[in-house]
One Martini backbone bead per residue (centre of mass of N, CA, C, O) as a GRO file, in nm:
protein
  389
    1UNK     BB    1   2.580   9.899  21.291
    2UNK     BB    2   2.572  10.182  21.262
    3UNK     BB    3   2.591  10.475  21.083
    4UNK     BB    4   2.772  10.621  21.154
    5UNK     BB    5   3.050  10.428  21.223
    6UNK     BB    6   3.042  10.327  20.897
    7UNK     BB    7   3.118  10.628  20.789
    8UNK     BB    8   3.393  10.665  20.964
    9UNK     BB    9   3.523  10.431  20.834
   10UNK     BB   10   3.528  10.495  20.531
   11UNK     BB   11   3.647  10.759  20.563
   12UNK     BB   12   3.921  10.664  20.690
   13UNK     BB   13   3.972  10.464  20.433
   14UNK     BB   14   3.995  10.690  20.190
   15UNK     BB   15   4.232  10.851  20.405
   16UNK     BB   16   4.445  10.626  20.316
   17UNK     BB   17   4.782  10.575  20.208
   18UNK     BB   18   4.851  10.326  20.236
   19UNK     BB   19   4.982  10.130  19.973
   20UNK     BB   20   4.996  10.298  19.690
   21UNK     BB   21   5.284  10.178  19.561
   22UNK     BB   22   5.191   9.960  19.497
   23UNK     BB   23   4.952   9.965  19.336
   24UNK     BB   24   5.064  10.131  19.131
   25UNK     BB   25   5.281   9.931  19.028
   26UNK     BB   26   5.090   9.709  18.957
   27UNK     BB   27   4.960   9.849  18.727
   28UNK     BB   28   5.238   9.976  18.555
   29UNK     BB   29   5.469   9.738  18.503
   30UNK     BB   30   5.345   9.561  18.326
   31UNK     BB   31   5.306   9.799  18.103
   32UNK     BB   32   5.651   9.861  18.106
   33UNK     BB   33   5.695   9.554  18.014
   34UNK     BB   34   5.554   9.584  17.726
   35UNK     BB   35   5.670   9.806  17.613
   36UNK     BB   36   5.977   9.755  17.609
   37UNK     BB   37   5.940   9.488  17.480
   38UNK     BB   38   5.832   9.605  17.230
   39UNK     BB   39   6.047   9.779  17.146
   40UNK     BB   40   6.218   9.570  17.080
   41UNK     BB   41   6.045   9.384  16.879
   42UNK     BB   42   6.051   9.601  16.668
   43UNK     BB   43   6.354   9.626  16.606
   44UNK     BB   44   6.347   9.302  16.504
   45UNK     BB   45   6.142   9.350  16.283
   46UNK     BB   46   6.281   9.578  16.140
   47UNK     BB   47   6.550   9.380  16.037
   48UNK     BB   48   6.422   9.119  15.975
   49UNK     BB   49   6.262   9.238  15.720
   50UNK     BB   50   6.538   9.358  15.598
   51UNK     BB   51   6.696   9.113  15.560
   52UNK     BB   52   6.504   8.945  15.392
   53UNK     BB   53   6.470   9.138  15.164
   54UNK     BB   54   6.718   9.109  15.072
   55UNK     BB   55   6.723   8.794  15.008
   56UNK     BB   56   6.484   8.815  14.772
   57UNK     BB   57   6.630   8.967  14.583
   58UNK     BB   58   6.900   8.798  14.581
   59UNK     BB   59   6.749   8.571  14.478
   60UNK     BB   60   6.575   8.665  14.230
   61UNK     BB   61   6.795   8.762  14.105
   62UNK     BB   62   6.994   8.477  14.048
   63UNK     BB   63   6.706   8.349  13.915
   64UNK     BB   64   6.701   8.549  13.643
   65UNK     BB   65   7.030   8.494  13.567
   66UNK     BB   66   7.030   8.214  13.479
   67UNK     BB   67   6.805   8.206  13.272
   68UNK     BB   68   6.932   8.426  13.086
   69UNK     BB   69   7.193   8.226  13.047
   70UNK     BB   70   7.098   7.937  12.993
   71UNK     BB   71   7.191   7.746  13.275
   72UNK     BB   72   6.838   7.680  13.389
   73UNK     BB   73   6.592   7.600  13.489
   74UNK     BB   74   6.271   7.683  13.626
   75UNK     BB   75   6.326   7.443  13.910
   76UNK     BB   76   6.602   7.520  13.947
   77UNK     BB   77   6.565   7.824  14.030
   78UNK     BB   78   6.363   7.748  14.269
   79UNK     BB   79   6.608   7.636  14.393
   80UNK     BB   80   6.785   7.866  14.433
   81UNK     BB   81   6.639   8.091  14.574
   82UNK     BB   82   6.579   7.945  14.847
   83UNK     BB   83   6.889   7.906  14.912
   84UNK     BB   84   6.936   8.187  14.924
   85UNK     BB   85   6.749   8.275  15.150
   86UNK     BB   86   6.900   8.066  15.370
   87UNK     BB   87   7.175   8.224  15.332
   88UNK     BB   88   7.135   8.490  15.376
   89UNK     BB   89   7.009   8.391  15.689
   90UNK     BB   90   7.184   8.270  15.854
   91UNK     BB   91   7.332   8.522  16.014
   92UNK     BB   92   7.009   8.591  16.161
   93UNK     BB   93   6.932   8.393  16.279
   94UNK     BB   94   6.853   8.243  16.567
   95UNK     BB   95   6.880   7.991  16.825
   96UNK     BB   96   6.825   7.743  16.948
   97UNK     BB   97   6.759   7.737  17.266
   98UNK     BB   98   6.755   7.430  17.239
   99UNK     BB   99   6.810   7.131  17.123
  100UNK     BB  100   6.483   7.041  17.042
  101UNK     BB  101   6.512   7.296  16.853
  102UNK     BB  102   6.454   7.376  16.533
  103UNK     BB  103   6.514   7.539  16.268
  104UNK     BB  104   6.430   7.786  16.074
  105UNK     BB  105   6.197   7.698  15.781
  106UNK     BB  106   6.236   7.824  15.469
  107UNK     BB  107   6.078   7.653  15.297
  108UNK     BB  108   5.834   7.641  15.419
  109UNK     BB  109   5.847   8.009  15.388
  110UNK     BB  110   5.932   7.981  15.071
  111UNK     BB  111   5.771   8.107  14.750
  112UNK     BB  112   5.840   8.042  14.389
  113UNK     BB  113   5.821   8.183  14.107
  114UNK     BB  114   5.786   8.092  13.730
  115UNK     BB  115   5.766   8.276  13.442
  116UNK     BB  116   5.719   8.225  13.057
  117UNK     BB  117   5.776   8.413  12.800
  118UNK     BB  118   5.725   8.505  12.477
  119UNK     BB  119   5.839   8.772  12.252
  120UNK     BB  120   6.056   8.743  11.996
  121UNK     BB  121   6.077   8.489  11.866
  122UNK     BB  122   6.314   8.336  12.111
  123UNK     BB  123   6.242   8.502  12.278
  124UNK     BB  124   6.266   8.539  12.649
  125UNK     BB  125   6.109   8.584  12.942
  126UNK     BB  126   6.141   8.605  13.342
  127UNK     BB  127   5.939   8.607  13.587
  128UNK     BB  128   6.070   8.614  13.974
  129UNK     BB  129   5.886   8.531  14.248
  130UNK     BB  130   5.892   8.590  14.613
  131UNK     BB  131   5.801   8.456  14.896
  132UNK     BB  132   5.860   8.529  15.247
  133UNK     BB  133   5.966   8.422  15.626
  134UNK     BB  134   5.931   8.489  15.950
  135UNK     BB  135   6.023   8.424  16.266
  136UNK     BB  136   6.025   8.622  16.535
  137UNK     BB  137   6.152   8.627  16.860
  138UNK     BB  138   6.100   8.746  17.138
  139UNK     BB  139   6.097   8.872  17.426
  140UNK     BB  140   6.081   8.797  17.749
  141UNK     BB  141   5.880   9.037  17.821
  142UNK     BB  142   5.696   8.924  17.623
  143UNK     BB  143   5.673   8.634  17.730
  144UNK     BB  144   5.549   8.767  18.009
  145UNK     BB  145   5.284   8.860  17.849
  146UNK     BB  146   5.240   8.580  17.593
  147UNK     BB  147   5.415   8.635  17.387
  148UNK     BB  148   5.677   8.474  17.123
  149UNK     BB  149   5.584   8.572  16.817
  150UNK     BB  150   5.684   8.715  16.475
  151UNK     BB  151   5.557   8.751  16.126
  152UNK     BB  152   5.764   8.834  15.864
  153UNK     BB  153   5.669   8.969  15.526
  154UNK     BB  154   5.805   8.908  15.160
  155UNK     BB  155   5.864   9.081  14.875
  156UNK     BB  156   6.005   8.971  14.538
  157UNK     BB  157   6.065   9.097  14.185
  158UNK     BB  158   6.168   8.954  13.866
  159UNK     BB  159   6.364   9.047  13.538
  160UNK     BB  160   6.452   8.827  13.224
  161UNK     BB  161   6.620   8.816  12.922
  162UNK     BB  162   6.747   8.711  12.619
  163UNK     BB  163   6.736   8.935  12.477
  164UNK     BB  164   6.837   9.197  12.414
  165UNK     BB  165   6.905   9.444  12.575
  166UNK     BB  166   6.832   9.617  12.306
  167UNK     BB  167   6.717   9.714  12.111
  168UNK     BB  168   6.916   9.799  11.787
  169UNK     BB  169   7.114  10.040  11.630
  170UNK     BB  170   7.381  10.008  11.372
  171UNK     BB  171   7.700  10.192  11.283
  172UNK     BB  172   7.957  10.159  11.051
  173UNK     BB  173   8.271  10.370  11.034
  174UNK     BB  174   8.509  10.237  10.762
  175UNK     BB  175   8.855  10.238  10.651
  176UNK     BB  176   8.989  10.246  10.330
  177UNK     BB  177   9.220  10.326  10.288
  178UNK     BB  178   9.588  10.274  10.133
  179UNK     BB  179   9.695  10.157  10.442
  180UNK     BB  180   9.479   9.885  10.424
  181UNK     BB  181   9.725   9.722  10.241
  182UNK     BB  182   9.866   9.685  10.482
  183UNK     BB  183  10.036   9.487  10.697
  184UNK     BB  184  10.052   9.256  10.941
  185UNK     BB  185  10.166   9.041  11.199
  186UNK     BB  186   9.989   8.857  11.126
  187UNK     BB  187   9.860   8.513  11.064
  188UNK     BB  188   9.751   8.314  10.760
  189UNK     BB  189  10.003   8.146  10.676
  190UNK     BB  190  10.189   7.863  10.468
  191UNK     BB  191  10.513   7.816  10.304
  192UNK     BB  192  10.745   7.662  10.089
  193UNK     BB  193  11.052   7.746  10.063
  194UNK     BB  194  11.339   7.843   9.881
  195UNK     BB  195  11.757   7.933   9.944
  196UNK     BB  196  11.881   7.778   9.739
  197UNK     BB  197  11.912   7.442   9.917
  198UNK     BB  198  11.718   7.570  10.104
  199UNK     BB  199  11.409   7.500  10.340
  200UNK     BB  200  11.128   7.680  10.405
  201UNK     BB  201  10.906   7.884  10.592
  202UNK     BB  202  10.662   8.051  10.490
  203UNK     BB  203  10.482   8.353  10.529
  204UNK     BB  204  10.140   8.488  10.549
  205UNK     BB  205   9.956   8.806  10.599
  206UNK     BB  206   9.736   9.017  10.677
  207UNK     BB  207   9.570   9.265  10.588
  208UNK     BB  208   9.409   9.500  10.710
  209UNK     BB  209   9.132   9.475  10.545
  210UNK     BB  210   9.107   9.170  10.603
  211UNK     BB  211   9.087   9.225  10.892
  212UNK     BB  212   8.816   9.395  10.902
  213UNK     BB  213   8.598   9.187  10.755
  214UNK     BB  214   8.633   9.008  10.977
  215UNK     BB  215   8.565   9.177  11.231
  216UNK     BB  216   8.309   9.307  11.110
  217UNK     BB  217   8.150   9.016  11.061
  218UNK     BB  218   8.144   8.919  11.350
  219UNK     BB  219   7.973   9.122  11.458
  220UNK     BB  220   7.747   9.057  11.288
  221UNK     BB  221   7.712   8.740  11.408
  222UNK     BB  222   7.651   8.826  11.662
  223UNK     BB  223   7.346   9.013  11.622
  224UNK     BB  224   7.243   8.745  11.499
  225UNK     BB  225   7.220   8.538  11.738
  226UNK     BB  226   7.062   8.765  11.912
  227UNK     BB  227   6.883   8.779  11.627
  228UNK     BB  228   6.686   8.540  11.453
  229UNK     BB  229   6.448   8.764  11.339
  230UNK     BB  230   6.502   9.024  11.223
  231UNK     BB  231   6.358   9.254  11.496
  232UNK     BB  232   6.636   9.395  11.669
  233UNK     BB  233   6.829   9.458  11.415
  234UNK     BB  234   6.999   9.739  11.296
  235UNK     BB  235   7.181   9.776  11.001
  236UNK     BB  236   7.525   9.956  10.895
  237UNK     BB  237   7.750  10.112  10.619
  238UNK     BB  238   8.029  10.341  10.597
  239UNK     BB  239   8.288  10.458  10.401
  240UNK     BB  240   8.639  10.595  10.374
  241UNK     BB  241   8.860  10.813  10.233
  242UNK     BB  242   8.886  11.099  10.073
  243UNK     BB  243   8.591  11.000  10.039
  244UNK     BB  244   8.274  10.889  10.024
  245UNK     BB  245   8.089  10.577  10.026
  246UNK     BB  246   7.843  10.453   9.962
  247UNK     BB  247   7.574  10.393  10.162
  248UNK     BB  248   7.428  10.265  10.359
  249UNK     BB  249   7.118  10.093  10.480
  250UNK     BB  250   6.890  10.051  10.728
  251UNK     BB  251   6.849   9.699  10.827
  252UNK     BB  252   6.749   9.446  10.880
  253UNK     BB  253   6.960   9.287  11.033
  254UNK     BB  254   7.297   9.216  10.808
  255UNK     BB  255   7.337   9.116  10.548
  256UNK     BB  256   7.385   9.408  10.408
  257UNK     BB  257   7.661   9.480  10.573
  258UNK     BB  258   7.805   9.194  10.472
  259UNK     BB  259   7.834   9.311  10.187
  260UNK     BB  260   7.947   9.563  10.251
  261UNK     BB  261   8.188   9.469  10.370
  262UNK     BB  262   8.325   9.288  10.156
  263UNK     BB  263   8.356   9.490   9.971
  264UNK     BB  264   8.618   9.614  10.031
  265UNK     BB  265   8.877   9.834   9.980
  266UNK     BB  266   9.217   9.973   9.930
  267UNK     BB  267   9.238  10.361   9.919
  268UNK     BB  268   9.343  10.623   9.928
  269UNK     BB  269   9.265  10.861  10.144
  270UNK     BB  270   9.151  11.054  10.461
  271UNK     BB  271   8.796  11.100  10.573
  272UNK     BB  272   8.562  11.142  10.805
  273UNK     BB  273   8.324  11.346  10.829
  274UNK     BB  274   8.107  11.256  10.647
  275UNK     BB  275   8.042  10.966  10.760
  276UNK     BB  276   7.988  11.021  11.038
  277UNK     BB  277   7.741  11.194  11.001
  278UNK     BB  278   7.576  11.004  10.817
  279UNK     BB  279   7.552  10.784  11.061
  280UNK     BB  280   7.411  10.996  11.264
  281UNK     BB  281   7.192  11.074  11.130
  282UNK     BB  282   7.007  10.828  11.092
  283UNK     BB  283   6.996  10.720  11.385
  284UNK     BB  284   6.857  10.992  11.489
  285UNK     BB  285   6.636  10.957  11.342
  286UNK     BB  286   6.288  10.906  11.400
  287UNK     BB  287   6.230  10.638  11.200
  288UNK     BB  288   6.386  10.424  11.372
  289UNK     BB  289   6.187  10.451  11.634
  290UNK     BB  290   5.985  10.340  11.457
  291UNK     BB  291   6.037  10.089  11.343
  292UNK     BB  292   6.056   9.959  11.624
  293UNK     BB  293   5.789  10.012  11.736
  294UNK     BB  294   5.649   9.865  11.515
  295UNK     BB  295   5.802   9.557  11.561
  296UNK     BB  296   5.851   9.556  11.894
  297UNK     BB  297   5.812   9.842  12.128
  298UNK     BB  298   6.097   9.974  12.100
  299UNK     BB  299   6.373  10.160  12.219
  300UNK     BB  300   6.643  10.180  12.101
  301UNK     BB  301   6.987  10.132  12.062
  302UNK     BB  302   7.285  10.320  11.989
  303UNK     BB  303   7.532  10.301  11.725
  304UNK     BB  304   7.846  10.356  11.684
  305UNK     BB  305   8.111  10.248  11.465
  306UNK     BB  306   8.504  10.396  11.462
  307UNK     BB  307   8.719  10.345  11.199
  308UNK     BB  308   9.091  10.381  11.180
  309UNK     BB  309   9.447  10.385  11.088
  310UNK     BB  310   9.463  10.686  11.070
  311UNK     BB  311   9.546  11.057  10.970
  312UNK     BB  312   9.383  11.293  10.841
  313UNK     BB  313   9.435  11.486  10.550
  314UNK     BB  314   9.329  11.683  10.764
  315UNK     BB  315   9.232  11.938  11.020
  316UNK     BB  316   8.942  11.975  10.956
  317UNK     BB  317   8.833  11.658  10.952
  318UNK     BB  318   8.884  11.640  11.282
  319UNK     BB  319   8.680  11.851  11.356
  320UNK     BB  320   8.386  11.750  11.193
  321UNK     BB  321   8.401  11.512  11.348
  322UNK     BB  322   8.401  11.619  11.654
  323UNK     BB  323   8.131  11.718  11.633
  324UNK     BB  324   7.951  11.479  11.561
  325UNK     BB  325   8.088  11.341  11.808
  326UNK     BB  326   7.917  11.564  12.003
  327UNK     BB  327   7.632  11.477  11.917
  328UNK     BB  328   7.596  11.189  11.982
  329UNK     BB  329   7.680  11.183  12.267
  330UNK     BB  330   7.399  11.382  12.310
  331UNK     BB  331   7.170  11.203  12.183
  332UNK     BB  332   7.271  10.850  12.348
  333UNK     BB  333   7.503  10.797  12.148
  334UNK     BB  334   7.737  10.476  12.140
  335UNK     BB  335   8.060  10.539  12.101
  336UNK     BB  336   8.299  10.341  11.920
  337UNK     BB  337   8.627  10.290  11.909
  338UNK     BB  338   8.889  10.221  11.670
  339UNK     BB  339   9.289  10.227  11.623
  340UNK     BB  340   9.441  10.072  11.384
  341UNK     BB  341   9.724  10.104  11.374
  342UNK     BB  342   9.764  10.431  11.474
  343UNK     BB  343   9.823  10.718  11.486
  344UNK     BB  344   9.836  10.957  11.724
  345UNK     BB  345   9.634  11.127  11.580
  346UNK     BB  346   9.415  10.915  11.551
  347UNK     BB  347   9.395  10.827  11.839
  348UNK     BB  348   9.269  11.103  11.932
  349UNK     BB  349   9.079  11.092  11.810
  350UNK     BB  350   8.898  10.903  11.890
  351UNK     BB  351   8.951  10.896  12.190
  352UNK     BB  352   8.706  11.109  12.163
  353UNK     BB  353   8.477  11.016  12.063
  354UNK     BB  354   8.424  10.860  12.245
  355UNK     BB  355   8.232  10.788  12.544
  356UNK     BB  356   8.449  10.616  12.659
  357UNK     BB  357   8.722  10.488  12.745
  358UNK     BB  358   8.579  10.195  12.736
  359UNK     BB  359   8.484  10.274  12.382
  360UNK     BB  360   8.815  10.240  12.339
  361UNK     BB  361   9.065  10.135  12.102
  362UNK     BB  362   9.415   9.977  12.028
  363UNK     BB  363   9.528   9.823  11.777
  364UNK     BB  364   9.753   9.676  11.672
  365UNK     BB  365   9.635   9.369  11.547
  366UNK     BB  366   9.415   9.139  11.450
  367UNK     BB  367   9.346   9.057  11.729
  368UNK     BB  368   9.249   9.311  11.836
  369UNK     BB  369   9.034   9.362  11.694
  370UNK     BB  370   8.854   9.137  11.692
  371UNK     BB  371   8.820   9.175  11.988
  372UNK     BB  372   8.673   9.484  11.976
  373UNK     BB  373   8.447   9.358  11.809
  374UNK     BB  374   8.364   9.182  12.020
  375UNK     BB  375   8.288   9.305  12.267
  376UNK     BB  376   8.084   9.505  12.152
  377UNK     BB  377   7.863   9.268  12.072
  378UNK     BB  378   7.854   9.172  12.387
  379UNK     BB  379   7.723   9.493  12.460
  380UNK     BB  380   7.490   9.487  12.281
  381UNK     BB  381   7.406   9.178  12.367
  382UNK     BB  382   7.313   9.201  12.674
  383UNK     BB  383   7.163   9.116  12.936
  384UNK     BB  384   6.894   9.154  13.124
  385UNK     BB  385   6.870   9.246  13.469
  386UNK     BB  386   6.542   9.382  13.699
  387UNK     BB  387   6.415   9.519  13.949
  388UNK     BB  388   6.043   9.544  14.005
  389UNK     BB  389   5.984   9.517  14.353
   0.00000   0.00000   0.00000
């Protein structure tokens, strides 16, 4: 063929554009349809590693807190969160295509780890990580471009301890006044008594102070279970009716609180003002921060527990209390109040010096203060678990 006609016949053939839309399609479609694929399966893999996410997180607490309350053992822990993260993901994992084809198996993909040491005493912490997967399903569209699934993986770290919930100083500020000698409507016992020829059962109740030695006895009783080698917990006590007496001092365990409790007896009027000061002042302290420091390692939780049965007997004594209850409150001290079958006006002041509404109580008779001084003991040593990454 001649040079000339075939340089003719090249050029005709670069100058045609017939059949360009194919071929452009062709090299972009298939692009087209990656990008899409993709752009779907990224939403569901960030959807998925979210579900995923939130299930190991949830497995973590779960089996960290069981652990906190001496409910389960260490490998009953780990298949607790095993089970944990498959019910999480029931409801999001796909079905499978068809019958032959078996569902994603999380046992496989999802591994517990549960490690224990002693911190203090006898006290445990427990630190619970888990590590989840998932085979995400791609899109028909990745699947026409030979993509068919991807794998998301999470971590989750927590950690709870047996130990109260943070080292703790407490402070009770206790009303021994003279009406701290009347009589509960609490039944203490019985005996038969004689009425003319008729014999009857006659009944014995406590007394005010009676009732108060025993429901901060159990308080004491309470923070020393949660602490039984006294390196976690320093307590004291000091009384008052129209004058202070002399305060105890603040140390570990509780021994000398109840032997200070169990002392209390009841005379005098009533003033709150300089007890509540004292038990502020020591608490707020910083010779306590390094206490605890010194022994423990942590910053304590502080608390004054408050309580009297009446009204002071002048209104500058309610003022001087409040100062100083709005000292602790602002200081991140958490004051508990009680007002034991007490006037109106005793009633507010307590309701005032509270921490919140949460934190006052008004005891009626001896079953509520006992209460009372239950609940605040199980919130002072309550187990703490906290999710760590």
């Amino acid at each position: 063929m001649p040079f000339n006609f075939s340089s003719h016949v090249l050029r005709d053939f670069l100058k045609n554009r017939k059949g360009n839309l194919s071929i452009i399609a062709a090299i972009v479609l298939p692009v087209g349809l990656a990008a899409a694929g993709m752009a779907i399966d990224t939403s569901k893999m960030i959807a998925s590693k979210a579900a995923l996410q939130n299930a190991a997180d949830a497995a973590a607490l779960a089996a960290a807190s069981a652990l906190a309350n001496k409910d389960i053992t260490t490998e009953a822990a780990e298949t607790l969160a095993t089970d944990f993260v498959k019910g999480q993901m029931a409801n999001h994992i796909e079905a499978p295509k068809d019958a032959n084809e078996q569902p994603f198996d999380f046992s496989s993909c999802t591994n517990v780890d549960v490690t224990q040491e002693t911190t203090v005493g006898t006290a445990k912490k427990y630190t619970v990580k888990v590590d989840a997967c998932y085979d995400v399903q791609y899109s028909a569209l990745s699947a026409f471009m030979g993509r068919s699934s991807g794998r998301v993986s999470v971590s989750s770290t927590t950690q709870s301890s047996t130990e109260s919930k943070n080292a703790l100083s407490m402070y009770l500020v206790l009303d021994r006044s003279g009406s701290m000698a009347e009589y509960t409507n609490t039944v203490s016992g019985s005996y038969t008594c004689k009425y003319g020829r008729k014999t009857y059962t006659c009944y014995t109740y406590y007394d005010k102070i009676t009732a108060l030695r025993m429901a901060a006895t159990n308080l004491m009783n309470q923070l020393a279970a949660a602490d039984p080698d006294s390196t976690l917990v320093r307590t004291a006590a000091v009384s008052y009716n129209n004058v202070m007496q002399t305060p105890g001092t603040l140390k570990w365990g509780v021994a000398a609180a109840k032997t200070y409790i169990s002392g209390l007896q009841a005379d005098g009027g009533t003033d709150s003002g300089l007890a509540f000061k004292t038990a502020y002042n020591a608490i707020k302290a910083t010779t306590e921060d390094t206490a605890h420091m010194n022994t423990n390692g942590q910053v304590p939780s502080k608390y004054i527990v408050f309580m009297t049965d009446g009204d002071n007997n002048y209104t500058s004594a309610d003022v001087e209390t409040k100062k100083w209850c709005d000292a602790a409150k602002l200081s991140g001290i958490e004051v508990y109040s009680v007002a034991f079958m007490a006037p109106d006006r005793g009633q507010a002041l307590l309701s005032y010096c509270a921490t919140t509404s949460a934190h006052y109580f008004a005891a009626e008779n001896a079953e509520d203060l006992n209460a009372a001084f239950e609940y605040i003991g199980e919130r002072a040593t309550a187990t703490s678990t906290r999710l760590t990454q």
